[in-house]
C-alpha positions in Angstrom: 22.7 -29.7 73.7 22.4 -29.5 77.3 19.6 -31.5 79.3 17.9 -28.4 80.6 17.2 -27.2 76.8 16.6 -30.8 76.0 13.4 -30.8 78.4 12.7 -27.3 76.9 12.2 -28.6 73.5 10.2 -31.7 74.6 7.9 -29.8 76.8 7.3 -27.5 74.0 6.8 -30.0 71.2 4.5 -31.9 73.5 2.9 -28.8 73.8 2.4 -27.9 70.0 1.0 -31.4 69.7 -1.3 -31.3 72.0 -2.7 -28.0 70.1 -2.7 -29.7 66.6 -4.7 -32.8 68.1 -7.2 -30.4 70.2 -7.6 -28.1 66.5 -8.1 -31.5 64.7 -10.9 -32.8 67.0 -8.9 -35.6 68.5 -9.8 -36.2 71.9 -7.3 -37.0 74.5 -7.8 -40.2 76.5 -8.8 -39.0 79.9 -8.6 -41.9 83.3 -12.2 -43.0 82.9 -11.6 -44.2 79.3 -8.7 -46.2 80.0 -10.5 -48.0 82.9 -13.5 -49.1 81.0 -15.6 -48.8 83.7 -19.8 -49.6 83.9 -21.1 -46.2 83.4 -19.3 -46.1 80.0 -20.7 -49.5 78.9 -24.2 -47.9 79.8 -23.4 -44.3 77.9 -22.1 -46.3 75.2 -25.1 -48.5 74.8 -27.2 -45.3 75.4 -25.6 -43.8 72.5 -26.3 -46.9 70.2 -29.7 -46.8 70.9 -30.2 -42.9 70.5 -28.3 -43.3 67.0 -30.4 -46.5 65.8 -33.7 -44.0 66.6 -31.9 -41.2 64.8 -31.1 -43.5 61.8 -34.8 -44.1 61.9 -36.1 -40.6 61.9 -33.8 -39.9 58.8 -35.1 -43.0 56.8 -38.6 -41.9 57.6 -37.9 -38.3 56.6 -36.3 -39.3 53.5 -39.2 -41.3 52.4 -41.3 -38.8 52.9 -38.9 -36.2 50.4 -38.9 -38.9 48.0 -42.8 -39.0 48.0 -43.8 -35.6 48.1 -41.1 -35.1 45.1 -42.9 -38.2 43.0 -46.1 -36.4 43.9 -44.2 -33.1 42.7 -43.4 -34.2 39.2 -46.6 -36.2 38.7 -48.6 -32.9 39.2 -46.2 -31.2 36.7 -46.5 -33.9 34.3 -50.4 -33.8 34.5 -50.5 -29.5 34.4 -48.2 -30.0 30.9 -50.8 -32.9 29.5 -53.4 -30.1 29.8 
């Protein structure tokens, strides 16, 4: 195998890679990443905050199904007792 063919298949195999990682949702690491700069500390910490909130909302929503489903089957129970 000669070295122009050689570099052939590697640029294509880096190629069909890079498709399999971009279908599977795997993000490449871009320059900002790799620094760890500030503004990523701040979207990071952003983020936390926004998914804590989020947590939140579901817990309260959930409670809220669970109650109106109690209520649900009570009113059942009490329309069968009649």
């Amino acid at each position: 195998m000669r070295a122009p063919e050689f570099i052939l298949i590697l640029i294509s195999m880096m190629f069909v890679f890079s498709i399999i990682r971009h279908k599977m949702g795997i993000p490449a690491r871009s320059m900002r990443q790799m620094r760890g700069g500030p503004e990523d500390s701040q979207e990071t910490l952003r983020l936390r905050q926004e998914v804590g909130e989020l947590k939140e909302r579901i817990k309260v929503l959930e409670r809220i199904a669970v109650e109106k489903e109690d209520t649900l089957s009570r009113q059942i129970e009490q329309l069968r007792d009649q």
